[in-house]
C-alpha positions, 0 to 999 in steps of 0.5 A, spaced: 775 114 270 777 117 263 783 112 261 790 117 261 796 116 257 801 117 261 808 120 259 812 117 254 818 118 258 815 114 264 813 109 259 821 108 257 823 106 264 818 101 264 819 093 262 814 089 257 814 082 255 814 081 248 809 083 244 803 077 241 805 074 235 800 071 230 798 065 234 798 068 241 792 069 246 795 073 252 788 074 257 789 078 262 784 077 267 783 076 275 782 069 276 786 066 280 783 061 285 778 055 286 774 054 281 775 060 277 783 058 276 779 052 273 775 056 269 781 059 267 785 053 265 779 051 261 779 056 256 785 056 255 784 049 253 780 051 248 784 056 246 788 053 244 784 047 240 784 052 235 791 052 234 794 059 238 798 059 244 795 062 250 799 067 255 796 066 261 796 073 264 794 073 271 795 079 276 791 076 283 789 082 289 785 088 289 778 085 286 781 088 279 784 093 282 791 091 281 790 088 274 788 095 271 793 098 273 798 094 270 792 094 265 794 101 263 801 101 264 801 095 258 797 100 253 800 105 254 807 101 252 804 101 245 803 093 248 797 091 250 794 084 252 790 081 246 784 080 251 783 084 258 777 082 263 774 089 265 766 091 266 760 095 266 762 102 263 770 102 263 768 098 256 766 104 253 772 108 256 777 103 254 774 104 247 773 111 246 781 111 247 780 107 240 785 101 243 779 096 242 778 091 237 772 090 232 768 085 234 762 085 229 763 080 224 764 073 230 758 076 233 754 078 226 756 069 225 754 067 232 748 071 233 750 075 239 744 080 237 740 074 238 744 070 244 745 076 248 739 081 252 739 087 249 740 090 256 748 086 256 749 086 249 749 094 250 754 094 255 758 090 250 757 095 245 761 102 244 757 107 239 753 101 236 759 096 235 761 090 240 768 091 243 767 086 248 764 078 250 761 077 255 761 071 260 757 070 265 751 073 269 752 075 277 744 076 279 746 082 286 738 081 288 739 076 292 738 074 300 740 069 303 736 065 308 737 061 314 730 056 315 732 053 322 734 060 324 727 062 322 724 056 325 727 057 332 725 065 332 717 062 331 718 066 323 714 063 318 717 066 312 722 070 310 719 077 308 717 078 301 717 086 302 720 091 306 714 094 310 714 087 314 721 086 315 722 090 321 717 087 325 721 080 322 727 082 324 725 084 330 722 078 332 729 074 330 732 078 335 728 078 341 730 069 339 737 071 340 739 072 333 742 077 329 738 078 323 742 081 318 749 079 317 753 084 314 761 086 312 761 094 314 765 095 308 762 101 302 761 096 297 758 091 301 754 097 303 752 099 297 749 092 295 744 093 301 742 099 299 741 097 291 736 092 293 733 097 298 731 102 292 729 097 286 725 094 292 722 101 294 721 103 286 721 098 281 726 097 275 723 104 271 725 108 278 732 104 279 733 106 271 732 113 272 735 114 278 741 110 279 743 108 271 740 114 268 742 119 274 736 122 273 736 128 277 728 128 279 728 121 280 733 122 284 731 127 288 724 125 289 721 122 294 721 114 292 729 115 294 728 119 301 723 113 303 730 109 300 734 111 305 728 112 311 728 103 309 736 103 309 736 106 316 731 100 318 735 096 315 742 097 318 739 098 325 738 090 324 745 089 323 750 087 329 754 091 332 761 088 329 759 089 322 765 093 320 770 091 316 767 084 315 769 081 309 763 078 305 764 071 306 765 071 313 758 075 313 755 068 309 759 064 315 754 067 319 747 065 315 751 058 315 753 056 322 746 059 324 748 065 328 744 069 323 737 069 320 739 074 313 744 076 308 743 081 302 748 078 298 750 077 289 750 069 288 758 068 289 755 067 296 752 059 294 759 058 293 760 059 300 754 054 302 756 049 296 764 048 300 759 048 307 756 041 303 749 046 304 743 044 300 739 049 297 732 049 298 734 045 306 739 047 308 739 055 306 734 059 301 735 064 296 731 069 295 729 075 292 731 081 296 724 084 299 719 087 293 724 084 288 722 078 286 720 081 279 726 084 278 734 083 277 741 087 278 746 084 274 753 083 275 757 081 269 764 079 268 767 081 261 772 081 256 775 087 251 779 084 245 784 090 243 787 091 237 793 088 235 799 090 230 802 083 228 796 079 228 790 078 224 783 076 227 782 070 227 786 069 234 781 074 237 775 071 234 777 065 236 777 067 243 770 072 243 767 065 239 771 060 245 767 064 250 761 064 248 760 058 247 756 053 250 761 049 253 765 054 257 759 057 259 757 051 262 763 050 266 765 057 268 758 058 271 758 052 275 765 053 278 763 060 278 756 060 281 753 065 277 749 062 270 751 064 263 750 070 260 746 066 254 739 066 253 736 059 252 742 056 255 740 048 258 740 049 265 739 041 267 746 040 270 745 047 275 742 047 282 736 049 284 738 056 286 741 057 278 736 055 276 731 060 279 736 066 277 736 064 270 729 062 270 728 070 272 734 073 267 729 071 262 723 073 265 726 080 266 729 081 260 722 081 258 718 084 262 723 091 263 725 088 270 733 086 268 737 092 270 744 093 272 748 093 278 750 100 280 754 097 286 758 093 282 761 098 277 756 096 272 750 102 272 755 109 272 761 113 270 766 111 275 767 117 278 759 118 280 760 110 282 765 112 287 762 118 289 755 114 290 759 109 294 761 114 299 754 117 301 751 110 302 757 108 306 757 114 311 749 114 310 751 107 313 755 109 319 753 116 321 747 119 323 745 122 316 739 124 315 735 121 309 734 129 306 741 130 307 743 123 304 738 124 298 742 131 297 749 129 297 746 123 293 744 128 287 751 132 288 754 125 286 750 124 281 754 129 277 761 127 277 764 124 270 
């Protein structure tokens, strides 16, 4: 998706609020249930203990989709937002349109160099120059395990690589369980095939492949063998997959119906509000051959330029966002971690602290990688065009060589 003006003339016929003035922090952003609606409410909060006005600018619906478009339409007005939640590499698009604000000086005071991974603080980044602050960190890589299923299915663990869940699963079945809940939707199939292929490859491969869309890595057989372990793993779904939304596949590891679910950390929300324990009642794991790497998911915010405004209204927010405070409270409602290296983890769970544990970890070791299915790996238009062959990999009777093929013509879209 390359951001495109629209015509002068449909811009007229539109109607616009009023533009920010010198105290106002209009936040455009998709927060708008449960504990995100809190997290919200608490950065407003603090916003405002700086002295400015928040315009809270919420558009519900469509995953993002929604506020986008409203997004686009308020830029090209000449009236943008101060702040807009956006992610992965519409950061970079948004600022090649030269419509975003500089935010090198609050990051230079704050260290965000220092405080932030250098794989995340790329993505912040737009030819060298921070443009964006993040808020969090989602790790995708996770598998989410029923114990008494396990138990009742005469399974000792769950697998730790993908050459023995086939025999796991199976056995989990012939107990009477399904053995991997799944919502038959492109994204959610394209979750599943991301943790396939990092376990299958390694973090060095899934760079190559599926970051830097490498067409020899893509096109070699670690991707062929990828898809052949897909395949295996889609033959232990359930029939009445399709169309399932994710949190009704979670109900299912929750109320004992199924073994497995490969799915980010949004899903503990789901054992939180079922009063579930981690570590008892349900475990997180890494998905099979993962355990030393980490897909993340980030949410984020891009400051825009503003006419009648100087910075401090916008400093004040990026510095809001990052500060320990919110990032404290927005991570527990959100059931992600915070995206600050180092961060006090004493008040979180047992499963965030094991996925900060491992962010730090990997941000060592060269394992912290982005998550190509949640839009933060690829150009938009490859992501969309990948999230197609995955999908009808998923749902047809491809070939693994077919797949590996399309997925290669794909790769080549911008």
């Amino acid at each position: 998706m390359k951001i495109r003006y629209l015509t002068l003339a449909l811009a007229s016929t539109l109607a616009f609020s009023l533009p920010a003035f010198a105290d106002t922090v209009e936040v455009l952003h998709w927060w708008t249930s449960g504990g995100e609606a809190k997290s919200a409410a608490e950065l407003k909060k603090m916003v405002e203990a700086k002295g400015h006005t928040w315009k809270d600018f919420a558009v519900a619906g469509g995953g993002g989709d929604n506020a986008m478009t409203v997004l686009k339409t308020r830029v090209v007005s000449g009236n943008p937002p101060l702040a807009a939640q956006v992610k992965g590499p519409a950061i970079q698009e948004w600022a090649a349109e030269g419509v975003l604000a500089n935010l090198d000086d609050i990051a230079k005071t704050q260290k965000w160099d220092t405080l932030l991974p250098p794989v995340v603080a790329n993505v912040m980044k737009y030819q060298g120059h921070y443009v964006a602050v993040p808020v969090n960190v989602h790790r995708v890589n996770w598998m989410w395990v029923n114990p008494e299923v396990l138990k009742k299915s005469g399974v000792k663990e769950a697998p730790k690589t993908w050459a023995e869940f086939d025999a796991i699963a199976t056995k989990i079945e012939k107990a009477g369980f399904i053995a991997v809940a799944h919502g038959g939707q492109p994204w959610q199939d394209n979750t599943v095939f991301e943790s396939v292929a990092l376990g299958v490859g390694g973090p060095e491969y899934y760079d190559k492949a599926f970051v830097k869309l490498d067409p020899a890595a893509i096109s070699s057989p670690t991707t062929l063998k990828a898809f052949d372990t897909l395949r295996m793993v889609r033959k232990h779904m359930d029939k009445d997959m399709s169309g399932r939304d994710w949190n009704l596949a979670t109900a299912m590891i929750i109320n004992g119906k199924a073994a497995m679910q490969f799915m980010g950390d949004w899903a503990k929300g789901e054992f939180t509000a079922a009063g579930k324990v981690p570590g008892k009642d349900y475990l997180c794991l890494a998905a099979p051959g993962t355990a030393k790497s980490f897909t993340f998911n980030i949410d984020s915010f891009i400051v825009f330029k503003q006419k009648n405004q100087d910075s401090k209204a916008t400093n004040d927010f990026a510095s809001a966002v990052l500060s320990d405070s919110f990032q404290e409270v927005f991570n527990q409602n959100k059931g992600s971690i915070p995206v600050r290296l180092g961060h006090d983890m004493s008040k979180f769970d047992a499963c965030a602290q094991k996925s900060a544990a491992d962010f730090v970890a990997t941000n060592k070791s060269g394992g912290l990688v982005p998550s190509f299915a949640h839009q933060m790996a690829q150009p938009s238009a490859a992501q969309g065009a990948i999230q197609d062959v995955v999908s009808s990999f998923m749902n047809s009777d491809m070939s693994s060589k077919d797949a590996v093929a399309k997925l290669l013509e794909a790769s080549k879209k911008r």
